[in-house]
C-alpha positions in Angstrom: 103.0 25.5 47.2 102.0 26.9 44.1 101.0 30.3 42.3 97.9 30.8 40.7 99.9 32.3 37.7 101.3 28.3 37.3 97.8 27.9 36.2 98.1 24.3 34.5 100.2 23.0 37.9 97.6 24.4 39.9 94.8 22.1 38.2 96.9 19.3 38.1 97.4 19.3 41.4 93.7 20.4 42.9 92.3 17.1 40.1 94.9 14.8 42.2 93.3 15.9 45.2 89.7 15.7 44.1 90.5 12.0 43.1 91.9 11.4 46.0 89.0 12.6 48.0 86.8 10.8 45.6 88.6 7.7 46.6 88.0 8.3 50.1 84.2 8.9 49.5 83.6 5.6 47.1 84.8 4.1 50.7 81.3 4.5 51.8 79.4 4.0 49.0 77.2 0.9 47.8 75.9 1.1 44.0 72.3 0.5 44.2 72.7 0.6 47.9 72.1 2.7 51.0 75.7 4.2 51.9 77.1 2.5 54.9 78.3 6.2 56.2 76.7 7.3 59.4 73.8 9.6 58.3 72.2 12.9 59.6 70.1 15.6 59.3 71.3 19.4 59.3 69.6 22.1 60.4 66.7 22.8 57.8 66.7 19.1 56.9 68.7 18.6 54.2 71.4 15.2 54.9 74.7 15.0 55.4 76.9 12.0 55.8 80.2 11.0 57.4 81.8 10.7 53.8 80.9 14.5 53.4 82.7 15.5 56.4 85.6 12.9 55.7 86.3 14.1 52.1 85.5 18.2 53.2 88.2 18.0 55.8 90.9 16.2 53.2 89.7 18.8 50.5 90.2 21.9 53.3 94.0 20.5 54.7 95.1 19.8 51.2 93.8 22.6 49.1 95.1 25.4 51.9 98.4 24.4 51.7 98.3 24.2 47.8 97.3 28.2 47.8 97.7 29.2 51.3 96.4 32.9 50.1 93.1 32.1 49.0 90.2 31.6 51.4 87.7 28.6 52.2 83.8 28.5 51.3 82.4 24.7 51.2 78.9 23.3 52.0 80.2 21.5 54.7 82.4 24.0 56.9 80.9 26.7 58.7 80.9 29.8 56.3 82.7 33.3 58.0 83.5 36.6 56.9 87.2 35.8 56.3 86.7 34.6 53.0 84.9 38.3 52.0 88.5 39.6 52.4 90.2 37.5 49.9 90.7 37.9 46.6 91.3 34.1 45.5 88.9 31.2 47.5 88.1 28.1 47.2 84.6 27.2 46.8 83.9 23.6 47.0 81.1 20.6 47.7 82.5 17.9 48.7 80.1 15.6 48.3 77.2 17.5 45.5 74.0 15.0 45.1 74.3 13.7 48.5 70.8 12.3 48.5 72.0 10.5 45.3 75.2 9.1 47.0 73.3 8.0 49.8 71.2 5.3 48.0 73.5 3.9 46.1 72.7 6.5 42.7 76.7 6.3 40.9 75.6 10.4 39.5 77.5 12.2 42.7 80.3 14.4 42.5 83.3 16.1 43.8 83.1 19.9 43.0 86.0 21.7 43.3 86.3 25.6 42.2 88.7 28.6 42.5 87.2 32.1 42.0 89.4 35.0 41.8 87.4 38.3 42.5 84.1 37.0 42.3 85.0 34.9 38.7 85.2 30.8 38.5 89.4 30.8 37.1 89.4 26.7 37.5 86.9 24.4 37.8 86.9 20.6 38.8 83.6 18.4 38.9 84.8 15.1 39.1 82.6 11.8 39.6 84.6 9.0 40.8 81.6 6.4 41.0 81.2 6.8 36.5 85.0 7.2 35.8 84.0 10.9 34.8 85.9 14.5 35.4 85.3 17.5 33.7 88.2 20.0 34.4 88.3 23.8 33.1 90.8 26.7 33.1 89.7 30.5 32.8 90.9 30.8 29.0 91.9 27.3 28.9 88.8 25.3 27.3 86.9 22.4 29.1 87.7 18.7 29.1 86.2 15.4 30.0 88.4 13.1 31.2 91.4 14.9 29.0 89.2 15.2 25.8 88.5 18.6 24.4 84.2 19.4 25.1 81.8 21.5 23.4 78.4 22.5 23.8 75.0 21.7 21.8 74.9 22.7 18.3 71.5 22.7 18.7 69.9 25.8 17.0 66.7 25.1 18.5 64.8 24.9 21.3 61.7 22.7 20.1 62.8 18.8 20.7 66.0 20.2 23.6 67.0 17.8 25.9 66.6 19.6 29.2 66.6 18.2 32.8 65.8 20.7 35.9 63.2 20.9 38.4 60.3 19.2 37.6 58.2 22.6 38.6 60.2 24.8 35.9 59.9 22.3 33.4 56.0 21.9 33.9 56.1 25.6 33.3 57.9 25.3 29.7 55.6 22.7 29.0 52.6 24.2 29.9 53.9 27.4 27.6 53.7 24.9 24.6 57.1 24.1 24.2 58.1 20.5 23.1 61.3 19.0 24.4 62.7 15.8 25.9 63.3 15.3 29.7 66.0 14.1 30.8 65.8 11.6 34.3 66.5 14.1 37.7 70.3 14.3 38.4 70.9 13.9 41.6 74.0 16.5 41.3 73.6 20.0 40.0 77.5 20.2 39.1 77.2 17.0 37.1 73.9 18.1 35.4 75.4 21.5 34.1 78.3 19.6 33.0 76.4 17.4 31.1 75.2 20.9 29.1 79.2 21.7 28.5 80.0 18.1 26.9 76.6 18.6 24.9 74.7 15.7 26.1 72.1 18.0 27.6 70.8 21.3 25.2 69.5 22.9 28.7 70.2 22.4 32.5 67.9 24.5 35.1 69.2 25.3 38.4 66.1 26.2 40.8 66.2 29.1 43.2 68.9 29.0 46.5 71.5 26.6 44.3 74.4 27.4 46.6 77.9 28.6 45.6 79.9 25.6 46.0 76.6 23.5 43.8 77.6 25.8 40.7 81.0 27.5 40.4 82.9 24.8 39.2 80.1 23.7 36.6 79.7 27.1 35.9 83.7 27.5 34.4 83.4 24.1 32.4 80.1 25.9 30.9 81.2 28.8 30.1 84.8 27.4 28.5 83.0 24.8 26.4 80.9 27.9 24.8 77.9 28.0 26.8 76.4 30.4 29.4 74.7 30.1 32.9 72.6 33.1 33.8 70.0 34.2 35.9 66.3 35.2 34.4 68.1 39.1 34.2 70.4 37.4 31.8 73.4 37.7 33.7 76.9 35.4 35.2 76.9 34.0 38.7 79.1 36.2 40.8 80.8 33.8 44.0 82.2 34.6 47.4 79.8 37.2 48.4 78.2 37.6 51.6 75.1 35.7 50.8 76.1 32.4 49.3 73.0 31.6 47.3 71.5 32.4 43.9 68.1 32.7 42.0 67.1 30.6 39.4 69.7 29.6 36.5 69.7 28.5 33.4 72.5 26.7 31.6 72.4 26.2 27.6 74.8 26.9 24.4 75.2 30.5 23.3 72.9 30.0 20.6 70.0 28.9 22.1 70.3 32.3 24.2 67.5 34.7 23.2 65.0 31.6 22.9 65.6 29.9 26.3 65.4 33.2 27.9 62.2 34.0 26.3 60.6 30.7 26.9 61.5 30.6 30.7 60.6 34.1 31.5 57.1 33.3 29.8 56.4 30.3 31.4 57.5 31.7 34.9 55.1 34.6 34.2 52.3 31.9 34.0 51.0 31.2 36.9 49.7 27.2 36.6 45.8 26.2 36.5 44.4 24.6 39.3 
């Protein structure tokens, strides 16, 4: 049992688990191939497979008796008001870009956060199927696989590499701005990470991105000198009683003012028919 004061343990040992329970979840999965996990639908369509289950049950056993104070808040484990009373919780997908993992797509991740009083403190989003994990401490920096990250230096916006929903990003263009477009990412963790190592200048999150889709993504951003806001301009806040967010926007410091000008244009836009 640890204390979240032994901040540097307390990562080590949640990143053991996540590979772990990424080992458990590349049991089911086929590169370039349908999953051979059992498959359904939940309620309001969306799938979930028998890896997710596996892997959120591992996560829940393993991560409660690392902290036993902090509470629980994953995609996959029926949400209660318990969690509201806790300062420290865990908020975690255990399988984020399920769609992706089903058909074989190696862009999947474990996402593993722990937010103290509404605020991401550590952060794991780790990828088992590209040999990729991005880890972050609350005053700690962010890392890829051990190695130091940073942002874009980008300065500006014209020619960004940006990937979000294709709607959002039809609105940009349609303002007349020129960028490049990345390929859809099947996971939103791994596609904000991608802003924090600076391989992507902007990452879009569209409206009801979940809790447990951004926390930890949202730590690794914000160590690696980059922000993710909502179109008011302002941090995430987790583990309140509604779990979801309005749209987001993840992109280096200095690209601020411009992305947040662009987007609320083009939103305000309403597209020809």
């Amino acid at each position: 049992m640890l204390s979240i004061s032994d901040s540097s343990a307390l990562l080590a040992r949640v990143l053991d688990d996540a590979r772990v329970a990424g080992e458990i979840a590349m049991g089911y999965f086929r590169p370039g191939e349908r999953t051979s996990a059992s498959v359904r639908n939940k309620e309001g369509g969306s799938p979930v497979t028998e890896a997710d289950h596996r892997v959120d049950a591992f996560l829940k056993e393993r991560l409660s008796a690392v902290l036993p104070e902090a509470g629980w808040l994953s995609e996959e484990t029926a949400d209660t008001d318990e969690r509201l009373s806790r300062d420290l919780v865990f908020i975690v997908d255990p399988i984020d870009g399920t769609r992706g993992f089903m058909h074989g797509d190696s862009r999947w991740a474990v996402a593993i956060a722990l937010v103290e009083r509404g605020e991401p403190v550590l952060g794991v989003v780790h990828l088992p199927a590209r040999g990729e994990t991005f880890t972050a401490l609350r005053g700690g920096g962010s890392w890829r696989n051990a190695a130091p990250i940073r942002v874009s230096p980008r300065v500006e916006i014209e020619g960004a590499a940006m990937a979000g929903p294709r709607s959002t990003l039809e609105a940009l263009a349609r303002g007349g701005l020129r960028f490049e477009t990345e390929p859809r990412i099947p996971s939103l963790a791994y596609r904000l990470a991608r802003v924090a190592e600076g391989s992507l200048d902007v990452g879009i999150a569209s409206t009801n991105a979940c809790d447990w889709d951004i926390a930890a993504a949202d730590l690794v951003i914000h160590e690696a000198g980059g922000r993710l806001v909502d179109m008011k301009g302002f941090r995430p806040t987790y583990n309140r009683p509604g779990t979801r967010h309005e749209l987001l926007g993840a992109w280096p410091a200095q690209l601020h003012d411009g992305m947040m000008a662009a987007l609320r244009g083009a939103l305000a836009t309403p597209a020809r028919s």
